[in-house]
BATOR-547092 format. One record per residue: z, y negated, x negated of N, C-alpha, C, CB in turn; residue in three letters. Coordinates in steps of 0.2 Angstrom, whole numbers, padded with zeros to 4 digits, always signed. Glycine has a CB too. Layout:
! BATOR-547092
ZYXZYXZYXZYXALA...
***
This chain:
! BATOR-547092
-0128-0012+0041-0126-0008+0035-0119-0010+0032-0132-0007+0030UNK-0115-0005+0030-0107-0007+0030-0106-0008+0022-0102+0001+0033UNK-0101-0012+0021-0101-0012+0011-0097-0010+0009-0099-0018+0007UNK-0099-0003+0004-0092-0002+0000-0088-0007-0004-0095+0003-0006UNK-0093-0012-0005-0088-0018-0008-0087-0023-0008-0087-0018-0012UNK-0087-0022+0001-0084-0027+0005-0077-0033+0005-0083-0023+0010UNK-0077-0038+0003-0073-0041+0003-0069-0046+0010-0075-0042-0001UNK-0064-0045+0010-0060-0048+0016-0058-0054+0015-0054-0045+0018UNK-0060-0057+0019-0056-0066+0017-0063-0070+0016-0051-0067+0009UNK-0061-0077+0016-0067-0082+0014-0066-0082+0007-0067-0089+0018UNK-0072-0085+0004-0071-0087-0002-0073-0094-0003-0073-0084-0007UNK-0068-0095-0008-0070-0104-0011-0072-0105-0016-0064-0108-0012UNK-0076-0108-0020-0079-0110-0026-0081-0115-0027-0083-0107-0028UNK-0075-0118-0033-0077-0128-0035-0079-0127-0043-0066-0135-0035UNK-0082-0131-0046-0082-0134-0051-0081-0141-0051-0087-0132-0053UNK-0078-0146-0058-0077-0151-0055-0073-0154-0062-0073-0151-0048UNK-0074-0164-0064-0071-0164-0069-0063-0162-0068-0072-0169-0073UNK-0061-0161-0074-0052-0157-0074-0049-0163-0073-0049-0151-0082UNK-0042-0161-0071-0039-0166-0069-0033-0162-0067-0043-0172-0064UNK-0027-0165-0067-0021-0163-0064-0022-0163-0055-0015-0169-0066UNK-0019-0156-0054-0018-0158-0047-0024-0154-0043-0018-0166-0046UNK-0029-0152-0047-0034-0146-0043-0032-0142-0040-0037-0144-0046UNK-0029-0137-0043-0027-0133-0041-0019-0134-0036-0026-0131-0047UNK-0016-0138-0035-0012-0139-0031-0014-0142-0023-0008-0143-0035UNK-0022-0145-0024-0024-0148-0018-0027-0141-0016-0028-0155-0019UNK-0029-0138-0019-0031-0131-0015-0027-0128-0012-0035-0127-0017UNK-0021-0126-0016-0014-0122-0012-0015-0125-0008-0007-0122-0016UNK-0012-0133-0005-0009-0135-0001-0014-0136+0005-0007-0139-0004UNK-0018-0138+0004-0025-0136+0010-0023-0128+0015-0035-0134+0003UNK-0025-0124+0011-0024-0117+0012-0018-0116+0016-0024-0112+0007UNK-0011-0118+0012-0005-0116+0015-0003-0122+0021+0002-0114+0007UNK-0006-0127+0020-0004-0129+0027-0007-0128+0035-0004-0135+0027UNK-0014-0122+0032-0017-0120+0039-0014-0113+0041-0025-0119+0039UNK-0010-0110+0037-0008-0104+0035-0010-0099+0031-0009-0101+0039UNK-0016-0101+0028-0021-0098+0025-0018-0093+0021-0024-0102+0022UNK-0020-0088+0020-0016-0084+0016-0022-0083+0006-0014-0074+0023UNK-0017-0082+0001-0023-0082-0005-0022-0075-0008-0021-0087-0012UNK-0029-0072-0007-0028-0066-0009-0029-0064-0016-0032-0064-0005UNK-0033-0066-0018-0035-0067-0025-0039-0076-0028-0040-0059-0027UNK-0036-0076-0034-0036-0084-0036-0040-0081-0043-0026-0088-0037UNK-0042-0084-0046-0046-0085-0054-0049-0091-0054-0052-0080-0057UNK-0047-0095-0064-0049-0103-0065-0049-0102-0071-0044-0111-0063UNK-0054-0108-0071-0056-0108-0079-0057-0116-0080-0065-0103-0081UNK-0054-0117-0086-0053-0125-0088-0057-0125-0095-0044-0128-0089UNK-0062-0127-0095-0067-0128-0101-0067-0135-0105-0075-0127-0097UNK-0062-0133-0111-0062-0139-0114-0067-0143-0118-0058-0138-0116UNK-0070-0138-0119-0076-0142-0121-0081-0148-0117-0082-0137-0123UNK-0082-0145-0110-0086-0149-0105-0082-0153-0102-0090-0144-0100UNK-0074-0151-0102-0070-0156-0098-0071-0153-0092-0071-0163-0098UNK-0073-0147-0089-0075-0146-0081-0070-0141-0080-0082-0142-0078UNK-0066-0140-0074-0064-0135-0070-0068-0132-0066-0060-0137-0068UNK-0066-0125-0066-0069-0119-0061-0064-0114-0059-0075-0115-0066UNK-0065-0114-0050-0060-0112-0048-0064-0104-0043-0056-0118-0045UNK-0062-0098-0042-0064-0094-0038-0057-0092-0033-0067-0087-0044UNK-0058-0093-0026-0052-0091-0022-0055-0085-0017-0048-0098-0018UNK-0052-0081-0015-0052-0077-0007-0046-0079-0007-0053-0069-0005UNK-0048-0079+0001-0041-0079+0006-0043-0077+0014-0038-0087+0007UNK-0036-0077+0016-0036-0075+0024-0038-0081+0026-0029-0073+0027UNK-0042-0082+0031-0038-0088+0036-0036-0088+0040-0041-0093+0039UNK-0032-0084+0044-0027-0082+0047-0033-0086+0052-0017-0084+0045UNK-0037-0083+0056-0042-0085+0063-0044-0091+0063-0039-0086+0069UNK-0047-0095+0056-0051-0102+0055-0057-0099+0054-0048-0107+0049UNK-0060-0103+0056-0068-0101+0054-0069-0105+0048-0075-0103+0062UNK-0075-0101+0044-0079-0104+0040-0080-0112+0040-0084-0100+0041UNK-0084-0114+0047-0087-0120+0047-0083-0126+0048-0091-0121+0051UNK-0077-0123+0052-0070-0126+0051-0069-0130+0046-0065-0122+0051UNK-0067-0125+0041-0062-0125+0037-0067-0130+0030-0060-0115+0035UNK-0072-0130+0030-0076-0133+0024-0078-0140+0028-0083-0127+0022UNK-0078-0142+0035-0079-0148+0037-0072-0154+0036-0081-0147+0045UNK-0066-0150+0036-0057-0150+0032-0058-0152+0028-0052-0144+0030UNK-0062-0147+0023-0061-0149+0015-0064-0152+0012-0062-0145+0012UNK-0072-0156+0017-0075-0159+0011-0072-0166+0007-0082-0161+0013UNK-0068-0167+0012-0061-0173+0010-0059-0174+0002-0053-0170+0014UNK-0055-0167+0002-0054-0165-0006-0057-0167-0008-0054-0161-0009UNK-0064-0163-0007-0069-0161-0014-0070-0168-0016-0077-0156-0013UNK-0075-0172-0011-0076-0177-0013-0070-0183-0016-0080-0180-0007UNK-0066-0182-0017-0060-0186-0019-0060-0183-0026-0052-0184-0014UNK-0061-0175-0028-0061-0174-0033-0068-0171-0037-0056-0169-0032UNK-0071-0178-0035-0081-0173-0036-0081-0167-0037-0086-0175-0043UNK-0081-0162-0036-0082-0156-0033-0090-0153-0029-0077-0157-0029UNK-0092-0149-0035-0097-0147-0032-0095-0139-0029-0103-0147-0038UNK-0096-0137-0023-0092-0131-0018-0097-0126-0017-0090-0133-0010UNK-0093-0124-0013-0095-0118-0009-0089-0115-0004-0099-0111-0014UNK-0089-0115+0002-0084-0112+0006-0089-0104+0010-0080-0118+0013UNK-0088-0100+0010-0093-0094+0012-0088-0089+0014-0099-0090+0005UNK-0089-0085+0022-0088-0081+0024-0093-0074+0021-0088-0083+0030UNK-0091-0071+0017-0097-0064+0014-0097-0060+0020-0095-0058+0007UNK-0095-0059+0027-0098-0055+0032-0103-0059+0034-0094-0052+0036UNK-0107-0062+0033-0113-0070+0033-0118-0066+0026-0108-0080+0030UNK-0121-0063+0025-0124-0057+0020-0129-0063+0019-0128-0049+0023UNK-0130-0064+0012-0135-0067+0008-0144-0062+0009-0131-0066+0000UNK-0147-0066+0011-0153-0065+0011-0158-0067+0007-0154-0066+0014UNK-0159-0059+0004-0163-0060-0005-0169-0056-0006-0159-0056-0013UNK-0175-0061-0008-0182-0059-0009-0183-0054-0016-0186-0066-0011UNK-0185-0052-0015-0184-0044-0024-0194-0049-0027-0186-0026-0018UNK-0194-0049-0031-0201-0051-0034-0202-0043-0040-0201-0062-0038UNK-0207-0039-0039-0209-0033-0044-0214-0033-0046-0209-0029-0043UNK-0215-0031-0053-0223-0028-0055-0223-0020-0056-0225-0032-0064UNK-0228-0021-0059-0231-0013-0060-0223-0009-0061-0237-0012-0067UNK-0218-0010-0068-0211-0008-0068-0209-0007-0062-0206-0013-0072UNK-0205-0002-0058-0200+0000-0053-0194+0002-0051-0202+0001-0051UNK-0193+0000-0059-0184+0006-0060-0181-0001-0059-0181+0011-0071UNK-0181-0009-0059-0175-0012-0058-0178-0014-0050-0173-0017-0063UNK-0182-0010-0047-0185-0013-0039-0181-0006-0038-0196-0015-0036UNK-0181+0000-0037-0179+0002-0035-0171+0006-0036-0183+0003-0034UNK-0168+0004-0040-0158+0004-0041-0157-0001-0035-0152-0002-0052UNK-0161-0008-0035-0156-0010-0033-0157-0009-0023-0155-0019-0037UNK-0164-0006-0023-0164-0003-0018-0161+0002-0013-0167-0003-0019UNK-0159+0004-0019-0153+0012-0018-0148+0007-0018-0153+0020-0027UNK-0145+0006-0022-0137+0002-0021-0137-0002-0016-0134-0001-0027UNK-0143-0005-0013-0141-0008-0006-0142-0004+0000-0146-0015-0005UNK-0146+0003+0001-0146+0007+0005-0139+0009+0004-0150+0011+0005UNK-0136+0012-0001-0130+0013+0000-0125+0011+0002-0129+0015-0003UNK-0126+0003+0001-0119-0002+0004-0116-0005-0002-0112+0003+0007UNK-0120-0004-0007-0115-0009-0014-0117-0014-0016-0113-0006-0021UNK-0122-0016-0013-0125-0023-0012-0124-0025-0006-0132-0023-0014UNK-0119-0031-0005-0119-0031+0003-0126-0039+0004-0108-0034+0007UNK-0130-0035+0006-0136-0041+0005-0142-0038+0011-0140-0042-0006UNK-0145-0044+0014-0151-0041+0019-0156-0043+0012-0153-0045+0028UNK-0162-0038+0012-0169-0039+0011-0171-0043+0015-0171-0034+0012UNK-0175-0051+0011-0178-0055+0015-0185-0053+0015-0178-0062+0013UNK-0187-0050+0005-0194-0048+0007-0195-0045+0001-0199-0053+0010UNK-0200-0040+0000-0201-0039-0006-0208-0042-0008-0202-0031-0006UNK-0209-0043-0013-0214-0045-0015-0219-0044-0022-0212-0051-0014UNK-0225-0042-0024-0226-0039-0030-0234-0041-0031-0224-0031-0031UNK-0237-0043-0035-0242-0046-0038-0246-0039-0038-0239-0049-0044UNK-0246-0032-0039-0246-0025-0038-0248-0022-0030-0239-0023-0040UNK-0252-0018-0028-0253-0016-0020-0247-0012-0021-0260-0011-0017UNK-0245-0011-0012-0240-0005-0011-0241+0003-0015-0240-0004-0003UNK-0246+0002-0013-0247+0011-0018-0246+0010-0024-0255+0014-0020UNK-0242+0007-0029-0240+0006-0035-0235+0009-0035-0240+0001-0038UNK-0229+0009-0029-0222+0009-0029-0221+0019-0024-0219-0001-0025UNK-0224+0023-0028-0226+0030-0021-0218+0033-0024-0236+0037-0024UNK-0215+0031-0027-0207+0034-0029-0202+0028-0028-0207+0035-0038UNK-0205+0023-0023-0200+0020-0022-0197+0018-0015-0202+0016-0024UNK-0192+0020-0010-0193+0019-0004-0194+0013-0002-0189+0022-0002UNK-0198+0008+0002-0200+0005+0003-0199+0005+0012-0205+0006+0000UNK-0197+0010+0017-0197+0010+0024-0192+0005+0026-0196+0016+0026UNK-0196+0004+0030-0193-0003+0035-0193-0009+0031-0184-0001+0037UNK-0195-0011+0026-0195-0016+0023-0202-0021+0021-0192-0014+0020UNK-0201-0026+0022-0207-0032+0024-0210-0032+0016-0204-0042+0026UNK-0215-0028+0013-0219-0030+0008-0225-0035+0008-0222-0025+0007UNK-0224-0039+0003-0231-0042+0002-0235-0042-0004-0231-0048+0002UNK-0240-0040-0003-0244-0040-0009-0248-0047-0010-0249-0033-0009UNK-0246-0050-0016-0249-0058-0018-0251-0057-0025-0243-0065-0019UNK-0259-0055-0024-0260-0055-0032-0261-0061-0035-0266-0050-0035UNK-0262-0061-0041-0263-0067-0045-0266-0069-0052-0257-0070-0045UNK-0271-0071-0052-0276-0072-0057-0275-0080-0062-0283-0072-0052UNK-0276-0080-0067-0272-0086-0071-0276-0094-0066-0275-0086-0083UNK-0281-0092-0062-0286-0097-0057-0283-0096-0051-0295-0096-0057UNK-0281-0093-0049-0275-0092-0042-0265-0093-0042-0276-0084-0039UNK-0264-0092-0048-0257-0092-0050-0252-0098-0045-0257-0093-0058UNK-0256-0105-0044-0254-0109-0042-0253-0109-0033-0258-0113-0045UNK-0258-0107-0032-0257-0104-0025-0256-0099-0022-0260-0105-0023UNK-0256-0093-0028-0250-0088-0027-0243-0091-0026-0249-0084-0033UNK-0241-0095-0030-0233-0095-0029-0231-0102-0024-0228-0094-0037UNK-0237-0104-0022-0236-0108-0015-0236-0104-0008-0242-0114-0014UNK-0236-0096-0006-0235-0092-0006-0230-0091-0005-0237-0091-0007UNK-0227-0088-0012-0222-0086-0014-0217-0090-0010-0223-0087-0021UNK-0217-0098-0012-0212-0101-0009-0212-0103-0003-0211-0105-0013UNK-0219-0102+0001-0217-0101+0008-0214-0097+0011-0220-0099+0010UNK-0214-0090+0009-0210-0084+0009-0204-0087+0011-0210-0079+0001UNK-0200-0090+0005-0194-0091+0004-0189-0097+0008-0194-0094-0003UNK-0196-0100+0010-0192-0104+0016-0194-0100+0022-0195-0111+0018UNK-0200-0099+0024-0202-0093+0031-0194-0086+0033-0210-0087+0025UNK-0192-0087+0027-0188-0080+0027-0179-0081+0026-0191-0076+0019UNK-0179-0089+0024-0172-0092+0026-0172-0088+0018-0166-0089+0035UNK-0174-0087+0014-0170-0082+0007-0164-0089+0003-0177-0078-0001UNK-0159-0085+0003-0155-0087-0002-0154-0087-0011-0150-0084+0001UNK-0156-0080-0010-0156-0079-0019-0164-0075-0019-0148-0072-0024UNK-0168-0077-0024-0173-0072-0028-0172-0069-0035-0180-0075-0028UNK-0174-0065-0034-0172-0058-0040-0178-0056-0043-0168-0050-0037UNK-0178-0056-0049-0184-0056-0052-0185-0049-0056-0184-0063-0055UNK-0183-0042-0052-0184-0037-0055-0191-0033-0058-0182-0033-0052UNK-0190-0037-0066-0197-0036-0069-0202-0037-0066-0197-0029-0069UNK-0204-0046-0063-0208-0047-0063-0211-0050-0068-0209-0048-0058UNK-0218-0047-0069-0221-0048-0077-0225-0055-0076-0228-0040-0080UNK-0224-0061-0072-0226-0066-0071-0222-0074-0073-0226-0065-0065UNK-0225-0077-0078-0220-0083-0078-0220-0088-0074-0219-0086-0083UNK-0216-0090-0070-0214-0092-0064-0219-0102-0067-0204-0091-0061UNK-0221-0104-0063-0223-0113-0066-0215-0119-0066-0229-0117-0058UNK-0217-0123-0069-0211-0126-0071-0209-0128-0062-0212-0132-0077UNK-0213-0130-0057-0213-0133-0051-0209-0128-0046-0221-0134-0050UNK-0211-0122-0047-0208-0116-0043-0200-0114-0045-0213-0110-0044UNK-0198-0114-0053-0193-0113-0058-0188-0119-0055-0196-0114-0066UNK-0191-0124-0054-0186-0130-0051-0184-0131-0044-0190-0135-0053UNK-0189-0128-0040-0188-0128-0034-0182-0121-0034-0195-0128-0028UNK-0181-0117-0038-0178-0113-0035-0170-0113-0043-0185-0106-0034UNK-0171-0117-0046-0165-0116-0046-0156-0115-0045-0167-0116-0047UNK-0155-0112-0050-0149-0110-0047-0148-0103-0044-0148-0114-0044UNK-0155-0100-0041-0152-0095-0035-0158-0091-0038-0151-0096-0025UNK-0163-0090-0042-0165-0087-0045-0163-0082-0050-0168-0090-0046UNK-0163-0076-0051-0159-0072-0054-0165-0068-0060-0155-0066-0047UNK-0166-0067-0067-0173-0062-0070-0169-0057-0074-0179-0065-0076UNK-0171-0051-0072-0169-0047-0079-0174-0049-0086-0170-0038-0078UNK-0171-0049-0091-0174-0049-0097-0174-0044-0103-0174-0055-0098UNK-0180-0040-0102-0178-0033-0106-0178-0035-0114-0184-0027-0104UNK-0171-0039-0115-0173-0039-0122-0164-0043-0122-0183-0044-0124UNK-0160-0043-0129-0154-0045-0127-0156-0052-0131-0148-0040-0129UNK-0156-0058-0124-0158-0064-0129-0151-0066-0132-0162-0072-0125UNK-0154-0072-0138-0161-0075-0137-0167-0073-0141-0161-0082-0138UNK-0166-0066-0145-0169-0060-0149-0173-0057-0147-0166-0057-0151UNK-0179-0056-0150-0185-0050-0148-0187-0054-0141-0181-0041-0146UNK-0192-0059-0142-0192-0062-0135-0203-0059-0135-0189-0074-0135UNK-0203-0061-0129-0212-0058-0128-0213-0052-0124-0214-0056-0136UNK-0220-0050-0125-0224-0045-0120-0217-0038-0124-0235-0043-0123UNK-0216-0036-0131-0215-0029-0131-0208-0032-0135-0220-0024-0135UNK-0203-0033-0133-0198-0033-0137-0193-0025-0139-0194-0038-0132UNK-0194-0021-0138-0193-0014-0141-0196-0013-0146-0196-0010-0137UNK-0203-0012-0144-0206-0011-0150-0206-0016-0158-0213-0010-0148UNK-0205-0023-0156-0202-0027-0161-0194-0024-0165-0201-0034-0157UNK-0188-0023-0160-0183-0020-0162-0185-0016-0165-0180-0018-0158UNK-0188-0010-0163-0190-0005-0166-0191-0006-0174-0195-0002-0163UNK-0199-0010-0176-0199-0012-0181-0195-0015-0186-0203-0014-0179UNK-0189-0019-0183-0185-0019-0188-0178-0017-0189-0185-0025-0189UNK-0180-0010-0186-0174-0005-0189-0168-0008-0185-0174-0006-0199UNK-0166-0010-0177-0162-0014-0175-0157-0006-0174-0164-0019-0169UNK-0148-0007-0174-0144-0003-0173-0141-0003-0163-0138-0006-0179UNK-0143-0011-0161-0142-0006-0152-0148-0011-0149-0132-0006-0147UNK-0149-0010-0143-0156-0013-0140-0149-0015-0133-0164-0007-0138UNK-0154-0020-0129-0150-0023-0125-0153-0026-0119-0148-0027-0127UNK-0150-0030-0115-0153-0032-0109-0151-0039-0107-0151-0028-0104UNK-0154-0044-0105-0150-0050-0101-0151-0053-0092-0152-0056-0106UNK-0146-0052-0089-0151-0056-0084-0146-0063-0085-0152-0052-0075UNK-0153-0069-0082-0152-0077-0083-0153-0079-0077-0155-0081-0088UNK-0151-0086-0075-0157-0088-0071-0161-0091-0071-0157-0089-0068UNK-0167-0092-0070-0173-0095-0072-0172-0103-0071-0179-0092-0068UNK-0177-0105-0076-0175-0113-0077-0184-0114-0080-0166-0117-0084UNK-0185-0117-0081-0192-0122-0084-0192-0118-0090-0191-0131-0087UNK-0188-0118-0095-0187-0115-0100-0191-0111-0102-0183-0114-0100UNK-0192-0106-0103-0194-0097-0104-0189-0096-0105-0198-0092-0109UNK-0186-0090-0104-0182-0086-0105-0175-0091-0107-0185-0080-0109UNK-0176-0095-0106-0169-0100-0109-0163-0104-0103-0173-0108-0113UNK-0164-0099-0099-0159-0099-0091-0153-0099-0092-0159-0094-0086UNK-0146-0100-0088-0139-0099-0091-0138-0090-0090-0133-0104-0086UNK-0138-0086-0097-0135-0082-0095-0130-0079-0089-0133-0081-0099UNK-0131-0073-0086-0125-0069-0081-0122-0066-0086-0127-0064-0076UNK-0126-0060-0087-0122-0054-0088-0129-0050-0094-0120-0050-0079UNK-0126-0047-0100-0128-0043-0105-0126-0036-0106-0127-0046-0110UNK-0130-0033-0109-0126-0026-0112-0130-0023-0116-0122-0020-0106UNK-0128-0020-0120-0131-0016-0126-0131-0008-0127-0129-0017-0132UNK-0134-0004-0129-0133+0003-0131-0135+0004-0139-0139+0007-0125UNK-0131+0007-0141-0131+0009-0148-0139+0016-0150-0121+0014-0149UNK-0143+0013-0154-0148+0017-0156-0147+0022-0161-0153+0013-0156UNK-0153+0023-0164-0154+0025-0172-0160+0027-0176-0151+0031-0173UNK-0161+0030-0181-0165+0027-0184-0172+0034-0180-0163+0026-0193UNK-0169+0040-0179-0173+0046-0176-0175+0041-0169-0168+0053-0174UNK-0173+0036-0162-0177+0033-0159-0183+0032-0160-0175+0029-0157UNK-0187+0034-0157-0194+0031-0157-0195+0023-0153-0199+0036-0153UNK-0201+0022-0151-0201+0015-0147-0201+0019-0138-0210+0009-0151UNK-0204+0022-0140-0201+0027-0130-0193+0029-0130-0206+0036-0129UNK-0193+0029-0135-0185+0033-0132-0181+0026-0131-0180+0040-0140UNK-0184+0020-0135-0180+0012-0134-0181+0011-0127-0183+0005-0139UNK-0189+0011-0125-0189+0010-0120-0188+0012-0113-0192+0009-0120UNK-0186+0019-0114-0181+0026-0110-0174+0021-0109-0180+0035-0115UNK-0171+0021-0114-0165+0019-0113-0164+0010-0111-0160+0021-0119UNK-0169+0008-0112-0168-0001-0111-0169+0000-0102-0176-0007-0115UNK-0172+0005-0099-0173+0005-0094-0166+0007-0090-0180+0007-0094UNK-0163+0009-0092-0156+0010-0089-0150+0004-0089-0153+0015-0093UNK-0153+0002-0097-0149-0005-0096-0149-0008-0090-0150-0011-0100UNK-0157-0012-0091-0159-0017-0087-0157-0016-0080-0166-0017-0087UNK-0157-0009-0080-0155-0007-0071-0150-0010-0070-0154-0001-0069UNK-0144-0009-0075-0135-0012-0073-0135-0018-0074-0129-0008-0078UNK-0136-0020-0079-0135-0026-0078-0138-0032-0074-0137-0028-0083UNK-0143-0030-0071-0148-0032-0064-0142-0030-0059-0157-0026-0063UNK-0141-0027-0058-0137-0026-0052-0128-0027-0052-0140-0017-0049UNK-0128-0028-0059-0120-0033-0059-0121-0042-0058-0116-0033-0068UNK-0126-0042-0060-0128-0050-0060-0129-0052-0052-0138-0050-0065UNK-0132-0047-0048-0134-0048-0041-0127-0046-0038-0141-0043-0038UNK-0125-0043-0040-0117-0041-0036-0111-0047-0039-0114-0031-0039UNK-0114-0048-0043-0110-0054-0043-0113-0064-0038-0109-0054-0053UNK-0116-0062-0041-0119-0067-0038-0118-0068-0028-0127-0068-0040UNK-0119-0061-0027-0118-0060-0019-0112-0061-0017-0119-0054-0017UNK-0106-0059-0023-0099-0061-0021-0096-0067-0023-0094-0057-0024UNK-0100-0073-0025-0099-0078-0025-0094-0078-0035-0096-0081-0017UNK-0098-0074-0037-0093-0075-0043-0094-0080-0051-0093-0066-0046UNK-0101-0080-0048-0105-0085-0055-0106-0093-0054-0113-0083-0056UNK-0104-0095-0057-0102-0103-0057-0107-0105-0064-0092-0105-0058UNK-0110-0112-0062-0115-0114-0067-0111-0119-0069-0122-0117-0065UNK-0112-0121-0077-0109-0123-0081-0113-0125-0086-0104-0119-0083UNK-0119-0130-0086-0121-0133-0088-0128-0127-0089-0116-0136-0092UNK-0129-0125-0097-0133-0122-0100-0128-0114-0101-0136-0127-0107UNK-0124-0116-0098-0120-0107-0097-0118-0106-0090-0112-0105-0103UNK-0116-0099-0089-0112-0099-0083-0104-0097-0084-0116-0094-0078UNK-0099-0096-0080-0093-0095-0077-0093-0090-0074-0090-0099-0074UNK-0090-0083-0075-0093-0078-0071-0085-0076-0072-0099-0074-0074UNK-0083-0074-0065-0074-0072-0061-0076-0064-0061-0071-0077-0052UNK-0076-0059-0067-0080-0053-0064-0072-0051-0061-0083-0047-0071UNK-0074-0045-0058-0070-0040-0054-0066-0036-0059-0074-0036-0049UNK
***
């Protein structure tokens, strides 16, 4: 399936303590193979002391595995945690859903369409398939894993079979009403993605709407993070809000939260697929477009 927003070139991503000369060992890496730089973005975080760098480039006919077997030289010279990735190499992502199916199915529509350049490793929902009769679902590997507070444990031993079974790279966690164990939270992270229908670190719990609601809030909001041990205490991606009023009801909050969640779910994933989000301790570094 083809990407509207396909990107040409490899990309690079370092983080690493700052120092002189980062930025110059990567130019020169690149321009002595020919490499051409298409677009460049860095960020120097004086507070943590780290550098973060986002590159595409040509490689003028180097391959991927080439070019990063070259480079680990640098990095390790400059402790450098990486990533060299060719994105026509499509990230392969587990979707996890509950009974909710407005963020299971955007990002299903925007990957049939091509703006998610990502294969479906698997779907997966706690929920039988007949829960999801408005959601296209063809051609794609469902599993139904229910889970009871006395099965939970070996549900998501499961779960994380799945994830190796299936080679997945990132799991997306669209509205699944499950809190993941600290054991599973740890094996997975970093590449774990949750919407959280509520703009943290505010209104946290089962009904965060209807809390807003109750105290008279002026806009409601959305976050996706990535999961960590924590609850809901992951490094932010990406947020956004909508301006309410005081005629909203707690449906009409949860009418429009449910649009948020959708976008911001699927910037978060589209960033992450373009290699754009860099971890930074207890926040992230995010090179948007």
């Amino acid at each position: 399936m083809p990407s509207i927003m396909s990107i040409k070139g490899l990309i690079l991503t370092l983080s690493c303590p700052d120092r002189r000369g980062i930025v110059a060992a990567v130019s020169v890496f690149l321009t002595e193979r020919d490499c051409n730089i298409l677009d460049a973005q860095q960020y120097d975080d004086v507070e943590s002391g780290a550098f973060f760098m986002r590159v595409v480039f040509d490689p003028d006919g180097h391959d991927a595995a080439g070019l990063r077997a070259q480079f680990a030289a640098i990095a390790e010279r400059l402790s450098m945690r990486w990533s060299l990735r060719d994105p026509a190499v499509r990230k392969r992502v587990m979707i996890l859903a509950s009974k909710s199916d407005h963020c299971l199915a955007d990002l299903l529509y925007r990957w049939r369409i091509g703006e998610l350049p990502m294969d479906i490793a698997a779907v997966v929902s706690n929920h039988p398939a007949e829960t999801y009769a408005h959601v296209d679902l063809r051609g794609l590997p469902f599993h139904h894993l229910p889970v009871t507070k006395d099965t939970k444990l070996e549900q998501e031993g499961e779960i994380w079979n799945l994830v190796r079974e299936t080679k997945t790279d990132l799991v997306v966690l669209a509205r699944y009403m499950q809190v993941l164990s600290d054991d599973l939270a740890a094996k997975l992270e970093g590449r774990c993605i949750n919407i959280h229908h509520s703009f943290l670190p505010g209104f946290k719990g089962a009904k965060p709407y209807h809390q807003a609601h109750a105290r008279g809030v002026k806009v409601i909001g959305a976050s996706a993070h990535y999961v960590t041990a924590d609850l809901d205490e992951g490094p932010i991606i990406e947020q956004d809000v909508e301006r309410i009023s005081h005629r909203d009801t707690p449906d009409d909050l949860v009418r429009k939260g449910r649009d948020i969640e959708r976008r911001v779910l699927a910037r978060a994933v589209r960033w992450s697929l373009e290699e754009r989000v860099l971890l930074n301790g207890r926040k992230t570094v995010v090179f948007t477009d």
